[in-house]
C-alpha positions as CSV (number, residue, x, y, z in Angstrom):
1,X,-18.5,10.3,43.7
2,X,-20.3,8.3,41.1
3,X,-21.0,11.6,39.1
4,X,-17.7,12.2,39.2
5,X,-15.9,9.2,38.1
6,X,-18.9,9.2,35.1
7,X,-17.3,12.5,34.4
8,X,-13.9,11.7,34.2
9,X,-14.4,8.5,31.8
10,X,-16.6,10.7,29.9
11,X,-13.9,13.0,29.0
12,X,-11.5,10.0,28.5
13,X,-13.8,8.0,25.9
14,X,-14.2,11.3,23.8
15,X,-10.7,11.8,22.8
16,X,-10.4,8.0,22.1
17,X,-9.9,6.6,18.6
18,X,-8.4,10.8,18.2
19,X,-4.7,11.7,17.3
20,X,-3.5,14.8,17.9
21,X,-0.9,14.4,15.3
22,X,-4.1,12.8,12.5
23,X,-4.0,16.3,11.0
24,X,-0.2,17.1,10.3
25,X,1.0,16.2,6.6
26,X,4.3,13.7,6.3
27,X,6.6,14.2,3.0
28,X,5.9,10.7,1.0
29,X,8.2,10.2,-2.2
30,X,6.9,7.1,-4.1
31,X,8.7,6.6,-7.8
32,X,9.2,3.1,-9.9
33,X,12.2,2.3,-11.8
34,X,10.8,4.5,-14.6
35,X,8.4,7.3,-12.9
36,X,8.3,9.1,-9.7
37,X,4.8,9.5,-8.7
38,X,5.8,11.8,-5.1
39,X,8.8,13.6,-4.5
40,X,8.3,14.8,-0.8
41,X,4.8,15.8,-0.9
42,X,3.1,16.5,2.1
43,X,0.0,13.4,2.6
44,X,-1.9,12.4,5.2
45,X,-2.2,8.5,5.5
46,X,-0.6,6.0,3.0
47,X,-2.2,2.6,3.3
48,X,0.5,-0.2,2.1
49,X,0.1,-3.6,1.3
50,X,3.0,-5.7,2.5
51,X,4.2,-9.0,3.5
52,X,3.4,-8.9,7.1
53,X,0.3,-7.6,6.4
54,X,-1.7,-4.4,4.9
55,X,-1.3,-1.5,7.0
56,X,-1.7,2.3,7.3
57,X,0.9,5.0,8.0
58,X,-0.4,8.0,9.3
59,X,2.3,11.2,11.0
60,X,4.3,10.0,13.8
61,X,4.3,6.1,12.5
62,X,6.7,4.5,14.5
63,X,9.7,4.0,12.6
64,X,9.9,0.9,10.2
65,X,11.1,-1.1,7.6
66,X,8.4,-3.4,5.8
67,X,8.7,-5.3,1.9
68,X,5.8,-4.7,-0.1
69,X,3.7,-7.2,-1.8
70,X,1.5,-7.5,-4.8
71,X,-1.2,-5.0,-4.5
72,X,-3.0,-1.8,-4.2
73,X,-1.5,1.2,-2.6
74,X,-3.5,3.8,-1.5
75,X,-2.7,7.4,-0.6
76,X,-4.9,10.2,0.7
77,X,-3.3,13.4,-0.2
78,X,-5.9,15.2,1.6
79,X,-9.1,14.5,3.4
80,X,-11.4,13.6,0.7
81,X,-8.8,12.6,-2.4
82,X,-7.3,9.1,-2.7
83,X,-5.6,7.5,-4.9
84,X,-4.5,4.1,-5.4
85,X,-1.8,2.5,-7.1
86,X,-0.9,-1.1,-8.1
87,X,2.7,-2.2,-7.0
88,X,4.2,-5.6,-7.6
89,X,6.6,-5.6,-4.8
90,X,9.2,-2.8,-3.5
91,X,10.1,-1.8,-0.2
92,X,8.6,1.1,2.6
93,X,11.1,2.9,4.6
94,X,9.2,5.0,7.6
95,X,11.6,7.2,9.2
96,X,11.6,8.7,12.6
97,X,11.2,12.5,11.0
98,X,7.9,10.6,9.8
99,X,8.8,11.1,6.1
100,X,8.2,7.8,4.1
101,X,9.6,6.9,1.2
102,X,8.5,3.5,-0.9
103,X,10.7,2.5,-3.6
104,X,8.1,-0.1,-6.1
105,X,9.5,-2.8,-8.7
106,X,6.5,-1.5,-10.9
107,X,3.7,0.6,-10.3
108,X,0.8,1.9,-12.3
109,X,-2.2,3.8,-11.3
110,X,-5.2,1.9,-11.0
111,X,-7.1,3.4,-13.1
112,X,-4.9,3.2,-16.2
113,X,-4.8,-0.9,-15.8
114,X,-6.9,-2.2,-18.0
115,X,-8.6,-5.8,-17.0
116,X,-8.3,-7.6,-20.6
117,X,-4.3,-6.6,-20.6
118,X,-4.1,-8.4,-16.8
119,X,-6.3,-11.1,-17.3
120,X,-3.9,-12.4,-20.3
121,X,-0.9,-11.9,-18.1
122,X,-2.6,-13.8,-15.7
123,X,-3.6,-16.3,-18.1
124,X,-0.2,-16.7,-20.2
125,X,1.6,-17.2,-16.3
126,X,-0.7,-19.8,-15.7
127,X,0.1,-21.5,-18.5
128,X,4.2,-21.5,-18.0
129,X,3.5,-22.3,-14.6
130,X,1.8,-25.4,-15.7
131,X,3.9,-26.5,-18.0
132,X,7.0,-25.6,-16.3
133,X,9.9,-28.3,-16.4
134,X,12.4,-27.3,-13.6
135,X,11.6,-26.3,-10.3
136,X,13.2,-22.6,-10.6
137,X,11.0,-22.0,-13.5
138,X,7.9,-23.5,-12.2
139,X,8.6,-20.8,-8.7
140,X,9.2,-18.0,-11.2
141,X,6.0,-18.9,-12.9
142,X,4.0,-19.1,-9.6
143,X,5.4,-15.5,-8.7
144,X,3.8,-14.2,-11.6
145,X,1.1,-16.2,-11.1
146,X,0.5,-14.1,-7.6
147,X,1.3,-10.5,-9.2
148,X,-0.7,-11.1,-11.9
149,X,-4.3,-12.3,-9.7
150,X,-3.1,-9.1,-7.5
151,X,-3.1,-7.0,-11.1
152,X,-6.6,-8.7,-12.0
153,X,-8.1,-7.9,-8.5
154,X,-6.6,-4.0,-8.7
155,X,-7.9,-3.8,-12.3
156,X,-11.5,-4.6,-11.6
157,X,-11.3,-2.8,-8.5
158,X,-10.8,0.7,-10.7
């Protein structure tokens, strides 16, 4: 009996941590306000970054609705080729066909940032941050702040 039930588990824990569906491509369209990046290409996994936290969309994702945040995107077309993208916010839309589509404020790929160009930003929204003289400007200065360590952190990163 013991031989048996050893068996059965056996068989169980090897199709664990597997998806049948891991394989099958999903159409991902991905474009800024000035450049589409994906129009309905067929991916594999799109890992996000967004405000309820960083996650991964693979085929058959349950549907959602998700706003991005400050940071790297990254999506493997295939099984060995990723790329990654900085966005500063936008939104994710996963539909029940499993296409996705992600719509970004700005994007850029991350290895055209370059570091001394986002560490100035960085630097120049510290600044109006600290000497900001009216609360709205002082929280639009502190949103720049946090896109601009995200752009810093993507940059060296590439």
């Amino acid at each position: 009996m013991f031989g048996r039930t050893a068996h059965t588990l056996a068989r169980h824990v090897s199709r664990a941590g597997t998806r049948a569906y891991s394989d099958a491509p999903m159409a991902f369209t991905f474009a800024s306000q000035n450049q589409v990046f994906y129009n309905g290409a067929n991916v594999r996994q799109v890992d996000v970054p967004s405000f309820s936290g960083s996650f991964g969309i693979l085929p058959s994702h349950v549907p959602s609705l998700a706003v991005l945040k400050p940071g790297v995107l990254t999506v493997f077309e295939d099984g060995s080729t990723a790329k990654k993208f900085f966005v500063s916010s936008g939104v994710v839309t996963i539909n029940e066909d499993s296409s996705v589509q992600i719509l970004a404020e700005e994007a850029a790929a991350v290895d055209e940032l370059d570091l001394g160009s986002a560490r100035d930003i960085l630097n120049k929204a510290q600044s109006a941050a600290s000497s900001a003289t009216s609360e709205e400007a002082k929280a639009e200065a502190l949103i720049t702040v946090e896109v601009a360590e995200e752009l810093v952190k993507a940059a060296e990163s590439g």
